[in-house]
C-alpha positions as CSV (number, residue, x, y, z in Angstrom):
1,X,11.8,19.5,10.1
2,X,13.7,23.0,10.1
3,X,13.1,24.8,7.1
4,X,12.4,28.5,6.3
5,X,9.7,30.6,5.3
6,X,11.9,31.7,3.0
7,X,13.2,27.9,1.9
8,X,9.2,27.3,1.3
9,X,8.9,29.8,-0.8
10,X,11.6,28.8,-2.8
11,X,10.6,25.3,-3.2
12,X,7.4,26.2,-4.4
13,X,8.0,29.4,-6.4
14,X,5.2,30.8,-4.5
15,X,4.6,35.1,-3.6
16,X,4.1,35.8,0.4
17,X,1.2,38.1,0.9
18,X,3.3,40.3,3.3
19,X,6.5,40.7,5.1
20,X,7.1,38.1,7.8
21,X,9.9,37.5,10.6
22,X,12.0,34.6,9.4
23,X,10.6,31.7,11.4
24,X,11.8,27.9,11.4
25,X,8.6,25.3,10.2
26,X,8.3,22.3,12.2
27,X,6.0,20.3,10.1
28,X,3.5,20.7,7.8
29,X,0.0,19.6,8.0
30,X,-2.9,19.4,5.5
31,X,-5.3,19.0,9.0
32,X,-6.4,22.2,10.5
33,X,-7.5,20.3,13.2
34,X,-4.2,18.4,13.7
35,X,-2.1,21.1,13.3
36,X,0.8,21.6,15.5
37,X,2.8,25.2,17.1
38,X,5.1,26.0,14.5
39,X,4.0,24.2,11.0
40,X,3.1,25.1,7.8
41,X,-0.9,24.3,6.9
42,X,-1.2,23.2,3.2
43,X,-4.7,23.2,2.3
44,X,-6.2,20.7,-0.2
45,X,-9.6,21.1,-2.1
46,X,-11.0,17.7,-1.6
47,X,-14.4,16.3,-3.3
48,X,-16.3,17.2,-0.4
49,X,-14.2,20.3,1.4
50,X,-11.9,22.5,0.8
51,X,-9.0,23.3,2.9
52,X,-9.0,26.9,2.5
53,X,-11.8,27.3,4.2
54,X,-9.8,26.2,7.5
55,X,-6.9,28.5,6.9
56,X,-7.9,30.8,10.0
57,X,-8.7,27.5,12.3
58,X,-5.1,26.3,11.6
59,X,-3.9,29.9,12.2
60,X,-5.5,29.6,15.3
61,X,-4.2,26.6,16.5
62,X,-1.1,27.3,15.8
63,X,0.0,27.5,12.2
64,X,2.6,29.9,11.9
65,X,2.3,30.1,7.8
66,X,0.1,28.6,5.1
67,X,-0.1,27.9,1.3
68,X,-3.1,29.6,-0.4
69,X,-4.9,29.5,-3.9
70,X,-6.7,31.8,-3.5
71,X,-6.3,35.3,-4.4
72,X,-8.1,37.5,-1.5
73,X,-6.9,36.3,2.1
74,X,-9.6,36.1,4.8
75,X,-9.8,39.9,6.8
76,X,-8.8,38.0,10.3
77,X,-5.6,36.7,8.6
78,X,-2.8,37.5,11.2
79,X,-0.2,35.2,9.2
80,X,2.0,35.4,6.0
81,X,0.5,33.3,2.9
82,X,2.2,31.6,0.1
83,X,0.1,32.1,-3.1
84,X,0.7,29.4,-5.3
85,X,-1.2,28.5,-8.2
86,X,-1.6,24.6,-7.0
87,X,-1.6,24.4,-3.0
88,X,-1.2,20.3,-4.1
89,X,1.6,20.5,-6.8
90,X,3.5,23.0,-4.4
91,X,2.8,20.3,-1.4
92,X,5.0,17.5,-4.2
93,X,7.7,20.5,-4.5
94,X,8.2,21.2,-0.9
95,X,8.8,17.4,-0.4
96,X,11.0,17.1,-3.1
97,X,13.0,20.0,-1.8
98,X,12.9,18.4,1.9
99,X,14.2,15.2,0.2
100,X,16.9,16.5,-1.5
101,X,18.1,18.1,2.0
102,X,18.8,14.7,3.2
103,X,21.6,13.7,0.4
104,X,22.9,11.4,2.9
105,X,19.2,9.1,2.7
106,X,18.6,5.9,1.3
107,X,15.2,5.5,-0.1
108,X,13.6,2.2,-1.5
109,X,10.7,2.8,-3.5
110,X,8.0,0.2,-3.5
111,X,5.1,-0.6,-5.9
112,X,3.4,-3.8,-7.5
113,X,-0.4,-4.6,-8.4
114,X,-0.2,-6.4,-5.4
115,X,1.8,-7.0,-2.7
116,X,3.5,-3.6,-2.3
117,X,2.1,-2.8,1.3
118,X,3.7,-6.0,3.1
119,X,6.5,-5.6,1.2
120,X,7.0,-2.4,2.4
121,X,6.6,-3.2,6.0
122,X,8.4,-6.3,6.0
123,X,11.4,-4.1,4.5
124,X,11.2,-1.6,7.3
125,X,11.2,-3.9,9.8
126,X,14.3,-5.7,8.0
127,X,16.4,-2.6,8.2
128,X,15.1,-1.1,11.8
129,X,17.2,-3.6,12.6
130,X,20.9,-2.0,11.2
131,X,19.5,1.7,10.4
132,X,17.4,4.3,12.0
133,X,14.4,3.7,9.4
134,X,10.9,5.6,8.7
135,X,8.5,4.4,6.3
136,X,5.1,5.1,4.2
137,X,2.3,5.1,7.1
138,X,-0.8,3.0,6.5
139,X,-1.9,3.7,2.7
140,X,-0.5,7.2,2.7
141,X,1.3,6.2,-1.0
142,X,-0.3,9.0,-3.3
143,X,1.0,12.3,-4.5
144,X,-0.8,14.1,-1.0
145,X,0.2,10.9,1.6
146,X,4.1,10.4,0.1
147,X,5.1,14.0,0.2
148,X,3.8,13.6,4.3
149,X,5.9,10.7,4.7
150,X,9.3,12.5,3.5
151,X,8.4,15.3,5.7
152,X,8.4,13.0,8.7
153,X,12.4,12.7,8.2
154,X,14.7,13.6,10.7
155,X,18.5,14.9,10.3
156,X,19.5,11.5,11.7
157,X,17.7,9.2,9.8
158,X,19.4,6.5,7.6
159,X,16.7,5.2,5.1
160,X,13.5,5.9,3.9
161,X,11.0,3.1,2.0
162,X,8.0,4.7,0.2
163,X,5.4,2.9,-1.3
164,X,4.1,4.3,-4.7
165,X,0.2,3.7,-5.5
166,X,-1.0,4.9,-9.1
167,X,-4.5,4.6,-10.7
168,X,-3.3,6.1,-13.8
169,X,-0.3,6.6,-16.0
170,X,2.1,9.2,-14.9
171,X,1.0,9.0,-11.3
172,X,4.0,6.9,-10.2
173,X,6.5,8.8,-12.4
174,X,5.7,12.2,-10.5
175,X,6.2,10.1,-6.8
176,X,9.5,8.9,-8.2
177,X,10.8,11.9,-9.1
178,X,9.3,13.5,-5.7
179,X,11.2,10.4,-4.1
180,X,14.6,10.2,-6.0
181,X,14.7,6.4,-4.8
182,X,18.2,4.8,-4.3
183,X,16.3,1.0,-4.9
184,X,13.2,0.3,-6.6
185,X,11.0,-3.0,-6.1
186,X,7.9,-3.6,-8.2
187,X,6.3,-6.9,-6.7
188,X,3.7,-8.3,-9.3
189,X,1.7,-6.6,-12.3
190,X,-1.9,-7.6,-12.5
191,X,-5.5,-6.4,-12.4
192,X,-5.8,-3.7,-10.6
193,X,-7.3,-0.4,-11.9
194,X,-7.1,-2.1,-15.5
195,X,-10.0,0.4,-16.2
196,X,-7.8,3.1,-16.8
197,X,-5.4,0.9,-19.4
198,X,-5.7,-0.7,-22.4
199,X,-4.1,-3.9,-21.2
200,X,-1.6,-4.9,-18.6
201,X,1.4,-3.9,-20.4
202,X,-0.4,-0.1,-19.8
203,X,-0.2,-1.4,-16.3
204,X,3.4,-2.6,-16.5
205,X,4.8,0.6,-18.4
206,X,2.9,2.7,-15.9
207,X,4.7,0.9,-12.6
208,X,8.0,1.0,-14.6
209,X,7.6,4.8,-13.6
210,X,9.2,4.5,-10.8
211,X,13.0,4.0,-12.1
212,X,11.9,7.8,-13.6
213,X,13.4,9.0,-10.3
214,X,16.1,6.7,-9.6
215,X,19.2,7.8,-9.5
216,X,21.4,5.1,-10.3
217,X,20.6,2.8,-8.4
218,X,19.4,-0.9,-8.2
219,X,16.2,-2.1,-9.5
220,X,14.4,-5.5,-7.4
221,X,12.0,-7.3,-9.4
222,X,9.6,-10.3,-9.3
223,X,11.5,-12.8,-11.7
224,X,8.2,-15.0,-11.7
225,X,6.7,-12.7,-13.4
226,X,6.4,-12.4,-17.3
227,X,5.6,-8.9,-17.7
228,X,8.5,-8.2,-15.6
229,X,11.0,-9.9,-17.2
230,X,9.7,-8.9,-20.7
231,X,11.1,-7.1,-23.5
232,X,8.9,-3.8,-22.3
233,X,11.1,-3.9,-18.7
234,X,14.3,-5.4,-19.9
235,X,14.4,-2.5,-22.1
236,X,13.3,0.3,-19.7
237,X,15.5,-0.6,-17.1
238,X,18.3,-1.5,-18.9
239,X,21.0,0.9,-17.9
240,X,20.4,-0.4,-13.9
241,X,21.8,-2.6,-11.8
242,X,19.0,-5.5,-11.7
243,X,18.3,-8.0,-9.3
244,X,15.1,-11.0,-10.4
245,X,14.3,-13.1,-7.6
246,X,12.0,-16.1,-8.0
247,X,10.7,-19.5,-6.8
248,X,14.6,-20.5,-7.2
249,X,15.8,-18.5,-4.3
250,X,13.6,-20.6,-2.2
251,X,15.9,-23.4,-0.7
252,X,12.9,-25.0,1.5
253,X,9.8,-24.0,3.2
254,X,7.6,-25.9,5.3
255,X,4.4,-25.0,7.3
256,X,4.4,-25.4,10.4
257,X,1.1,-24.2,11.3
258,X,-1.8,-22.6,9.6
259,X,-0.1,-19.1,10.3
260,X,3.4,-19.8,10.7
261,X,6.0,-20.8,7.7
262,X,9.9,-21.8,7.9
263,X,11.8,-20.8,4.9
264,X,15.2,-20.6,4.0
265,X,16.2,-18.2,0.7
266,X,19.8,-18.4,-0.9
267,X,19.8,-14.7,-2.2
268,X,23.6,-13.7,-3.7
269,X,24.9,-16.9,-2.3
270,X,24.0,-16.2,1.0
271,X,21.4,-18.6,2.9
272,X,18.6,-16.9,4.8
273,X,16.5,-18.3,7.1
274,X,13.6,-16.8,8.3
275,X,9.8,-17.7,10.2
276,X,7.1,-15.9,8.3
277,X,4.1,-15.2,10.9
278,X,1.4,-14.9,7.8
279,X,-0.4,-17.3,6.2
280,X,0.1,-17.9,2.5
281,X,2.7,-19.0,0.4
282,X,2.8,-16.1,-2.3
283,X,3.8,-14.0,0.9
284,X,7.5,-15.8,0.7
285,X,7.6,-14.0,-2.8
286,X,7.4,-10.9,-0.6
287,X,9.5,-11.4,1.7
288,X,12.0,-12.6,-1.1
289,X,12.0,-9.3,-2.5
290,X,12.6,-7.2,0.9
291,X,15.2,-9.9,2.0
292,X,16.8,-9.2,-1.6
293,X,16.7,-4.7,-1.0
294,X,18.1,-5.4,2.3
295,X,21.1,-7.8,1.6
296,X,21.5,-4.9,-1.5
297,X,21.4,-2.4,1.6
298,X,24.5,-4.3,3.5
299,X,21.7,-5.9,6.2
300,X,23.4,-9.5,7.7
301,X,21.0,-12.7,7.3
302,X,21.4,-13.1,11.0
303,X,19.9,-9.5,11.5
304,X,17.1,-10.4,8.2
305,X,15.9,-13.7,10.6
306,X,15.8,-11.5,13.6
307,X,13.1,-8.8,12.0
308,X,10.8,-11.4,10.8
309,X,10.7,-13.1,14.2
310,X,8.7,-10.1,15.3
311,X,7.4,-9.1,12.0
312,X,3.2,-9.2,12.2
313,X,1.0,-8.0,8.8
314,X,-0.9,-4.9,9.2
315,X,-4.2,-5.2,10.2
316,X,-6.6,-5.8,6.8
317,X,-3.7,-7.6,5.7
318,X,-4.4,-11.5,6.0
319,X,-4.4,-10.6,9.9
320,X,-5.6,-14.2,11.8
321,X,-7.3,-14.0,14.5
322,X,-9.9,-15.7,16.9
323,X,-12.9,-14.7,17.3
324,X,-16.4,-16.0,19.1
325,X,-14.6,-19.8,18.3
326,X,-14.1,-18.9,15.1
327,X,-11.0,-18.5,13.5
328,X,-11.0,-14.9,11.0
329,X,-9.0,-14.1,8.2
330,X,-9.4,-10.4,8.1
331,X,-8.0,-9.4,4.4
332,X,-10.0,-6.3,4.5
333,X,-8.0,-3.8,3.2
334,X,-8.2,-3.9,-0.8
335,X,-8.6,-6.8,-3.6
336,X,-7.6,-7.3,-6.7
337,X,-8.3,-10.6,-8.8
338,X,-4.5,-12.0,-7.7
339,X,-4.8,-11.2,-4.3
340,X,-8.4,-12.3,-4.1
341,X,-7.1,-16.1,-5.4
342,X,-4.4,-15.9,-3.0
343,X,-7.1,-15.5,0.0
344,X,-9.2,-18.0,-1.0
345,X,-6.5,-20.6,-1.5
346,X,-5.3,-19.6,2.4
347,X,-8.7,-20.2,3.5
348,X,-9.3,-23.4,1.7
349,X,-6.3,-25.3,4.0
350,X,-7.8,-24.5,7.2
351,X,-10.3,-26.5,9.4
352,X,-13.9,-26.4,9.9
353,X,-16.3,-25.2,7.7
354,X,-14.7,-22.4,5.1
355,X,-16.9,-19.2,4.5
356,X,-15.6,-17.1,2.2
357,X,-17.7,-13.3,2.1
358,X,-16.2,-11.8,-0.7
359,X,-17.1,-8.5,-2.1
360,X,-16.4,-6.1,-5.3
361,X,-13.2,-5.7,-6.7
362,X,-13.3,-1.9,-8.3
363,X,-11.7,-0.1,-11.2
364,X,-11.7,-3.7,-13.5
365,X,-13.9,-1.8,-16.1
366,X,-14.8,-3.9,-19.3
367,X,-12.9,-7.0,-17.6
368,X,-15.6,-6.8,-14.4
369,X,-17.8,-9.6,-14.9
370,X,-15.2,-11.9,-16.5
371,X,-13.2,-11.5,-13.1
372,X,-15.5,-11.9,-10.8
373,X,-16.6,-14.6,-12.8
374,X,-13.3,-16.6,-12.9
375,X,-13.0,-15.9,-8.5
376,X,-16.6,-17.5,-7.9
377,X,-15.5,-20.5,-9.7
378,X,-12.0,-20.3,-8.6
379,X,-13.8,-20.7,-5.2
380,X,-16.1,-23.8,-5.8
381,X,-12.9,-25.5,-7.1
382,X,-10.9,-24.8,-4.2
383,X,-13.3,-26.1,-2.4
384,X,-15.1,-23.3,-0.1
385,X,-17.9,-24.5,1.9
386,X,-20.0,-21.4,2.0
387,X,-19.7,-18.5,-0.2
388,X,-21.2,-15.1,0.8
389,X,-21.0,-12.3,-1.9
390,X,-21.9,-8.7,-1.7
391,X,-22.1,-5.9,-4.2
392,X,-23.1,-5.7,-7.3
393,X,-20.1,-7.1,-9.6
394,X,-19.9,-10.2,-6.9
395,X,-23.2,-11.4,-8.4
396,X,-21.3,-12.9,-11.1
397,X,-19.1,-14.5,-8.5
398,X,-21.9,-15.7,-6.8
399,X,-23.4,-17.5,-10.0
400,X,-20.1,-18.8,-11.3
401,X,-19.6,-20.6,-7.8
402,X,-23.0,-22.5,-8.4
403,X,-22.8,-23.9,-11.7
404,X,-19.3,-25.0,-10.4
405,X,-19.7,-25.7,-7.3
406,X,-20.0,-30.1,-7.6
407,X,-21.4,-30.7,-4.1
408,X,-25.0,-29.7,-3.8
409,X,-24.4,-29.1,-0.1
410,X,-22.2,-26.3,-0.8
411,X,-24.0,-23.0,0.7
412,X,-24.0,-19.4,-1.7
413,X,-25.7,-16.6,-0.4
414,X,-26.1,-12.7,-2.2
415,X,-26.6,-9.7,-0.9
416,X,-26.7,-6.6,-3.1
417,X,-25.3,-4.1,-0.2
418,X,-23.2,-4.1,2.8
419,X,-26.4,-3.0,5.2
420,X,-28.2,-6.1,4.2
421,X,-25.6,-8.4,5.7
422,X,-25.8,-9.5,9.4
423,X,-22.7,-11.9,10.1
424,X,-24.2,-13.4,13.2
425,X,-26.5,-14.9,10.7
426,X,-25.0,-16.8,8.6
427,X,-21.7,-17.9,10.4
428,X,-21.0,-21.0,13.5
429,X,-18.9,-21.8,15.9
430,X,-16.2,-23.3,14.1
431,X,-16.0,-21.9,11.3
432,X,-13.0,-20.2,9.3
433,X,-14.2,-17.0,7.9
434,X,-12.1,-15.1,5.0
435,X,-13.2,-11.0,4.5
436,X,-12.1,-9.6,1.4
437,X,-13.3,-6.9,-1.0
438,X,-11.7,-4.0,-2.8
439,X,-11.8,-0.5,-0.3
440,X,-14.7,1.1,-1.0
441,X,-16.7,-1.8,-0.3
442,X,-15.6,-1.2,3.7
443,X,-15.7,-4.3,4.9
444,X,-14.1,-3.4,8.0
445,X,-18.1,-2.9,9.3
446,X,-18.3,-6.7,9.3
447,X,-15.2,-6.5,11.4
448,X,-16.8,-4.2,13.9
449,X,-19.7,-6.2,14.1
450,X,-17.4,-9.1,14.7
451,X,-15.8,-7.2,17.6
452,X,-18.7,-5.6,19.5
453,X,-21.0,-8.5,19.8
């Protein structure tokens, strides 16, 4: 990054609290603790701190200028401010300023009830391979984590893929616009944070957001799905360049292992062939859609095959591994009712006995106990040998997988919290163990517990 105090204060419409000696920014941080010599300190009033309360900490540590909303600065101040009236709107300016620098940039913008983060990597991966690439870090995809991926942009780099999260309306539409994507990909509409919507075509208009910021460019979508090819899209994204790719692209695909899939797409008449390194087949529809941006993006199928040779899932992201001579399927991440399904069904082709521990899914509001419902006797059908439920919406899945669950040797255990759960208790050599809840449930303790033993 090498902008001016002066560019800053331009891009926010902010007033500087003094005169200052016109000094290139580095970077900007919203960490006072992180902060480096040279960058900018936004801070952000969170639920349980407030980052103004750190401006002199960052000053100290090397912040050479900060963003304030506050109207007195603090007496030890020994650099300029920027008074804003919203330290987190002006954070979205500044990075749509810093985007606009690089005109050059292709962006891909990425979002989908499911599916969006693998996607995303898988994409990034695919064009590392032609272009100098960055892309969204870990699950830094809302209005505070995508402005901090654009500001990771160098001069020299070629493309940019952002993934776009939302919980409510509008949310996407203000990361677009931030974003000004070049190509954008919406995976799948489901489920997920159906509390905030009436329905799913609330969910569907609120993920067509991101054409909002597109500037004429091509939009990728899931052709399997209906809401995506529905009267509500087809009319939204109408004056686009559109690209549906489906179950139809997929010449062949055959397993070869538990974890390990063959596949060859014919995407605009070219034939693909790639090895996909992560279990489950709704994961082809994902790389579908990535093979699809980056064929749009002038990437050869010879240099496609060659990123998904080395491609691995992020961990909490249907990661296998082997542990204590069992083999883990650590989905950990997040959950949503399609993604949830989509585990299960993995689990259910592997050996030994299958133990699924399964925990809430969040933000399904009125739809809560009919979801959780429909998973615990999704589960008995498939054919899971031992189901473990925590929290208090996977009661319901625990209940629904006894009245369906045929064999009486079938095992189903509840526990109403996290910290009455001991793994070691309840699990065998042998086994095949599937972890997946929504977040906030943080199954990544059982993880830990997994590891340390």
């Amino acid at each position: 990054m090498n902008l001016s105090i002066q560019e800053i204060i331009l891009a926010c419409d902010g007033k500087i609290s003094r005169e200052f000696c016109e000094k290139k920014i580095s970077g900007v941080s919203i960490d006072s603790r992180k902060i480096s010599a040279g960058e900018l300190f936004i801070p952000i009033a969170g639920e349980n701190f407030d980052g103004h309360d750190f401006i002199s900490q960052a000053a100290k540590n090397g912040a050479i200028c900060s963003l304030t909303e506050r109207k007195s600065a603090p007496t030890d101040m020994d650099i300029p401010l920027i008074y804003v009236n919203s330290t987190r709107r002006a954070l979205m300016q500044i990075a749509a300023f810093y985007r606009k620098i690089h005109d050059g940039l292709k962006v891909v913008a990425v979002t989908g009830s499911a599916g969006k983060t693998t996607t995303k990597e898988m994409l990034a991966a695919i064009l590392s391979q032609k272009y100098k690439t960055k892309h969204t870090i870990g699950n830094f995809n809302n209005d505070i984590g995508l402005p901090l991926s654009i500001f990771r942009l160098e001069r020299d780099d070629e493309i940019l893929v952002l993934e776009m999260g939302m919980s409510r309306a509008g949310e996407i539409r203000e990361l677009s616009l931030i974003g000004a994507p070049d190509i954008a990909i919406i995976t799948h509409i489901g489920d997920a944070h159906i509390e905030n919507f009436e329905n799913r075509e609330g969910i569907l208009r609120a993920k067509l957001e991101i054409t909002d910021g597109l500037r004429n460019g091509t939009v990728i979508l899931n052709g399997d799905d209906p809401l995506l090819t529905s009267e509500i899209a087809a009319k939204k994204i109408s004056r686009y360049k559109k690209i549906f790719v489906c179950e139809k692209n997929i010449f062949s695909s055959q397993e070869k292992n538990f974890c390990e899939t063959n596949a060859i797409f014919i995407l605009r008449d070219e034939e693909i062939k790639i090895t996909l390194k992560i279990p489950g087949a709704h994961m082809l529809k994902n790389a579908l859609l990535a093979c699809a941006a980056a064929l749009e993006l002038g990437v050869s199928p010879a240099q496609i095959s060659a990123a998904f040779e080395n491609f691995s899932p992020p961990d909490g992201r249907l990661r296998v591994f082997e542990k204590h001579e069992m083999t883990v399927i650590d989905d950990v991440y997040n959950a949503n009712p399609a993604s949830m399904r989509e585990a299960i069904k993995i689990l259910c082709r592997a050996k030994g006995r299958r133990v699924a521990i399964l925990g809430d899914i969040f933000e399904l509001g009125k739809l809560a106990e009919t979801r959780h419902r429909e998973i615990g006797a999704f589960a008995a059908q498939e054919g899971v040998d031992f189901l473990v439920t925590i929290g208090k919406f996977s009661r319901h899945m625990h209940d629904a997988f006894a009245e369906n669950a045929e064999n009486s040797a079938r095992e189903n255990l509840h526990f109403d919290s996290l910290d009455e759960f001991e793994i070691f208790a309840h699990v065998k050599k042998g086994d095949t163990i599937l972890l997946k809840a929504s977040r906030g449930m943080k199954f990544e303790k059982i993880l830990h517990a997994l590891n340390e033993k």
